[in-house]
C-alpha positions as a LaTeX table, in Angstrom:
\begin{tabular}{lrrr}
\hline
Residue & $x$ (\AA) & $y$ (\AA) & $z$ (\AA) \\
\hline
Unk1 & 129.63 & 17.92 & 82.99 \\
Unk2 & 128.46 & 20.42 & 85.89 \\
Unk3 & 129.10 & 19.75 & 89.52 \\
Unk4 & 126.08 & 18.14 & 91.66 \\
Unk5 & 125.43 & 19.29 & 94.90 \\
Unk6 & 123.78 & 17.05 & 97.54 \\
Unk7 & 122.89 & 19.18 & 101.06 \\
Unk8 & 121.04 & 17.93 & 104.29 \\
Unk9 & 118.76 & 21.22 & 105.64 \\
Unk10 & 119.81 & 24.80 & 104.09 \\
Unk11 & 120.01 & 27.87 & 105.86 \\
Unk12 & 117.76 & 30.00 & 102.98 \\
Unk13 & 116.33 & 29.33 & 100.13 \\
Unk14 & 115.46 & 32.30 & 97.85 \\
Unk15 & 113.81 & 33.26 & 94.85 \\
Unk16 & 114.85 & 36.39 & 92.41 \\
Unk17 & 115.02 & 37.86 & 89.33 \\
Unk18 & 117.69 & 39.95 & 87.12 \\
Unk19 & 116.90 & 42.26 & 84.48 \\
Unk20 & 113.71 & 44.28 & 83.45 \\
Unk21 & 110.02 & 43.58 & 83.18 \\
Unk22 & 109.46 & 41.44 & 80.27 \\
Unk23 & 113.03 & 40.05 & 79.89 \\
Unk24 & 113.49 & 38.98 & 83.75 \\
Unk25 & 116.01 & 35.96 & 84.19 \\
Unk26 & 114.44 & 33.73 & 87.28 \\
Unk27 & 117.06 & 32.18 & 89.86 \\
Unk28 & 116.81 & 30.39 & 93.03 \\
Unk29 & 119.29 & 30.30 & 95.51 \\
Unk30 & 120.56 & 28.23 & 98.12 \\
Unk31 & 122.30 & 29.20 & 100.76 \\
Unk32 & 124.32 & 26.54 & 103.02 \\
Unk33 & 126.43 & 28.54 & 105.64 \\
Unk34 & 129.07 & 30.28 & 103.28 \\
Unk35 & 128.19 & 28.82 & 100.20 \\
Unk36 & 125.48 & 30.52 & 98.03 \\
Unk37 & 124.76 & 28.54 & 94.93 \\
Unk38 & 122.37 & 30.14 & 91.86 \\
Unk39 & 120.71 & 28.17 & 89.31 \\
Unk40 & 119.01 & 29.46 & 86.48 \\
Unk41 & 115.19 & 28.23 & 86.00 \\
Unk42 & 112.12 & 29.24 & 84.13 \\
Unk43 & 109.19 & 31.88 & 85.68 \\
Unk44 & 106.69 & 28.95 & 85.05 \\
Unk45 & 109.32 & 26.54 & 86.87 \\
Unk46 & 109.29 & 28.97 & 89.63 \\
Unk47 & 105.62 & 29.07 & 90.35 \\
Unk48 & 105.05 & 25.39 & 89.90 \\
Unk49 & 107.16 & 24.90 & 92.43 \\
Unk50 & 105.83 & 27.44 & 94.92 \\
Unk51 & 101.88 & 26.12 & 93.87 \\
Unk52 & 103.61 & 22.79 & 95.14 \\
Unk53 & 104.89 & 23.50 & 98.12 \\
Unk54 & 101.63 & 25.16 & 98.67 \\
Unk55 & 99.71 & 22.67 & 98.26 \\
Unk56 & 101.82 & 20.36 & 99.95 \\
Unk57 & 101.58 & 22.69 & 103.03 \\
Unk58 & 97.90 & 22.91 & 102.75 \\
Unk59 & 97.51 & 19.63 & 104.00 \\
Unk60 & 100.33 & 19.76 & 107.52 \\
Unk61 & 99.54 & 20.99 & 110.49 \\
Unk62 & 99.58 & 25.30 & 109.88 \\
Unk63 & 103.19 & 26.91 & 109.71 \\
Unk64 & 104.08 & 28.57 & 113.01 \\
Unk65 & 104.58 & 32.59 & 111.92 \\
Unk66 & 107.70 & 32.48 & 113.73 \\
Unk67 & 109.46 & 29.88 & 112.01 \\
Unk68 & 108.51 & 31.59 & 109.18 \\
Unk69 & 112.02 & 33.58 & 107.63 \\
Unk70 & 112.47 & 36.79 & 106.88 \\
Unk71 & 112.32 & 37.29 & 102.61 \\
Unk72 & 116.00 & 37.84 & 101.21 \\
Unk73 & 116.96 & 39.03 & 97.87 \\
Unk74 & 119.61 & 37.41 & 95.81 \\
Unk75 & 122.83 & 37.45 & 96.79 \\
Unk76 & 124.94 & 39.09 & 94.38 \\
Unk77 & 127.15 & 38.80 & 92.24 \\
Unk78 & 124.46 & 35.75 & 90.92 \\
Unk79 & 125.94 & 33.18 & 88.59 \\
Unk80 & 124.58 & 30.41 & 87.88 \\
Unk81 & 126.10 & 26.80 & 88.45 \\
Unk82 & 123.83 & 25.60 & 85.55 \\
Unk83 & 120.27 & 25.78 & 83.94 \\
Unk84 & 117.56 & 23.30 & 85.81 \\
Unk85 & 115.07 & 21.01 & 83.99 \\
Unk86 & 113.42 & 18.78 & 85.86 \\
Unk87 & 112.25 & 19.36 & 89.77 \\
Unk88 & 110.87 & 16.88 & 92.13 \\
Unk89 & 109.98 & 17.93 & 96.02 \\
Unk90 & 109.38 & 14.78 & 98.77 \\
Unk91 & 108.06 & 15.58 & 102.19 \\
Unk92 & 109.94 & 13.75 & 104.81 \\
Unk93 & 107.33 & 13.44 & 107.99 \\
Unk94 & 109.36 & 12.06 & 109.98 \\
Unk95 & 111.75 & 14.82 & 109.95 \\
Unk96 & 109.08 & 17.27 & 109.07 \\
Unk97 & 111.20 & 18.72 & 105.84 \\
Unk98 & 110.55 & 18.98 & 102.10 \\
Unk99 & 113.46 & 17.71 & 100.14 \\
Unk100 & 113.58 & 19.65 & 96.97 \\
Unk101 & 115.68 & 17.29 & 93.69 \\
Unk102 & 116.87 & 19.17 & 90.61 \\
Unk103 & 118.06 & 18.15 & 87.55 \\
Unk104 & 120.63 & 20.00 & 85.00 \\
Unk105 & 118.84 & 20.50 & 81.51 \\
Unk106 & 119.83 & 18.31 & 79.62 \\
Unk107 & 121.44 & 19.53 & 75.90 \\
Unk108 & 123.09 & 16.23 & 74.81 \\
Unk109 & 122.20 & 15.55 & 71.20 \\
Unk110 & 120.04 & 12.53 & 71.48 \\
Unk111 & 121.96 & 11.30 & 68.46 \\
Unk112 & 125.26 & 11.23 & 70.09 \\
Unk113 & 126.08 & 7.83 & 72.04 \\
Unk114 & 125.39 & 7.35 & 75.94 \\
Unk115 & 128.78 & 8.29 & 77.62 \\
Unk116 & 128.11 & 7.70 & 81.64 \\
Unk117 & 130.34 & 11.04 & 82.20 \\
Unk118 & 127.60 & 13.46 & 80.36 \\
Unk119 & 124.74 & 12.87 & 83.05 \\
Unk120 & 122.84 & 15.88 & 84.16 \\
Unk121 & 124.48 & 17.29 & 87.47 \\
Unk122 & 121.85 & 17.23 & 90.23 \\
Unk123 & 120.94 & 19.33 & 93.18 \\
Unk124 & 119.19 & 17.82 & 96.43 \\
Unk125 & 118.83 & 20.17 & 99.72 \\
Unk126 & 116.13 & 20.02 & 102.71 \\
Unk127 & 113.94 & 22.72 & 103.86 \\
Unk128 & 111.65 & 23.18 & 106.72 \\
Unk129 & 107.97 & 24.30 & 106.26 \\
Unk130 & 108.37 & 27.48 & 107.40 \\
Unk131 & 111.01 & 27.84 & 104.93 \\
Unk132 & 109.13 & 26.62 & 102.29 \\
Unk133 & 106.24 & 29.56 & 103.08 \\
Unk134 & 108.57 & 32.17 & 102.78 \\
Unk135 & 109.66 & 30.55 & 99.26 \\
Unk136 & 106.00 & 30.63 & 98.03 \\
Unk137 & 105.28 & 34.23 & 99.10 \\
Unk138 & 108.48 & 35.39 & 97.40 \\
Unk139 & 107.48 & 33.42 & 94.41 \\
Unk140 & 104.16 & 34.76 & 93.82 \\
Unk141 & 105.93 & 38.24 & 94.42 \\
Unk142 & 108.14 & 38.19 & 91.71 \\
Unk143 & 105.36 & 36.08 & 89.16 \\
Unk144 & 102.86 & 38.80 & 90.23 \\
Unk145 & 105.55 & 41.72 & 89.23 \\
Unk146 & 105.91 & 40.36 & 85.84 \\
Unk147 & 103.91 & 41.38 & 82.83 \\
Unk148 & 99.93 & 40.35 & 83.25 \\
Unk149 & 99.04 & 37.09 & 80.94 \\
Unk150 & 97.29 & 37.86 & 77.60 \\
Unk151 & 93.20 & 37.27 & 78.88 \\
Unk152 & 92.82 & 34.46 & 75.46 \\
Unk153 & 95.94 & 32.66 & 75.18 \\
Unk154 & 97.58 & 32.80 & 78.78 \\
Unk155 & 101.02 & 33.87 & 77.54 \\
Unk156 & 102.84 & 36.85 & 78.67 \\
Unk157 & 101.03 & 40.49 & 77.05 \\
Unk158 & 103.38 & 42.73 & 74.98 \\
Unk159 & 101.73 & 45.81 & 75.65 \\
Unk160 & 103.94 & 47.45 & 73.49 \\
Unk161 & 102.71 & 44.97 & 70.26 \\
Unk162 & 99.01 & 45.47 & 71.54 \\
Unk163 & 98.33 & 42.76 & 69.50 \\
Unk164 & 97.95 & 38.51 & 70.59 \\
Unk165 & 97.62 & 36.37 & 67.50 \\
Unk166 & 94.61 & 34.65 & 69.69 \\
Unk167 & 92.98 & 37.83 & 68.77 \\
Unk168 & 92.20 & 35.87 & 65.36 \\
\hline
\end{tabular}
């Protein structure tokens, strides 16, 4: 079983990738005064979220620029504390934060017996809105560097393959 980590407001939260084009890795990071904790998600994970939290935002009061951090990279060396499945983000108004929920994926063999111990490690942190802008503009960065979507099927074009099977 992984570790769960359970934070009030973080100091960043940040968005990366490693590796080339076409075979990119997607983290996010959280950074909580020394601590800087990776987790390893999906590129469609990673703009769900950010079309979220846009959306979300679309309908508060406009982000001050100023609050507005600076975009960091990832800190390195990245490792991840463990792969996430499912995300869930709650705006608090009363505190005027978006608390962001993670869940480990989940690879227990659905065969295998309930054991309480095995449950997915979770991950719960606040951010503030202005934190959660400069998440979806680094976001859309790094989707927007990746390869450009095949124009039929949507997935990811191998230029090198020149070839989609939705050319059929």
């Amino acid at each position: 079983m992984s570790p769960s980590y359970h934070f009030g407001e973080v100091a960043a939260l940040a968005a990366g990738t490693i590796g080339p084009r076409g075979q990119r890795v997607f983290f996010m990071q959280v950074r909580d005064g020394a601590s800087v904790l990776s987790f390893k998600l999906e590129k469609q994970q990673v703009t769900a979220l950010a079309e979220y939290l846009a959306d979300l935002l679309g309908d508060l009061p406009p982000v001050d620029v100023r609050s507005v951090p600076d975009l960091e990279p990832l800190v390195e060396p990245v490792v991840p504390e463990w792969t996430v499945g499912a995300m869930g983000v709650d705006f608090k108004a009363d505190v005027d934060h978006f608390v962001l929920m993670a869940e480990e994926f989940d690879t227990s063999d659905e065969d295998e017996p309930f054991d309480e111990d095995d449950r997915p490690a979770t991950l719960r942190f606040a951010i503030d809105r202005g934190q959660a802008s400069a998440f979806i503009t680094q976001a859309r960065e790094l989707v927007s560097a990746g390869r450009p979507p095949c124009p039929f099927c949507g997935r990811a074009w191998e230029p090198a393959d020149d070839f989609c099977p939705c050319y059929n």
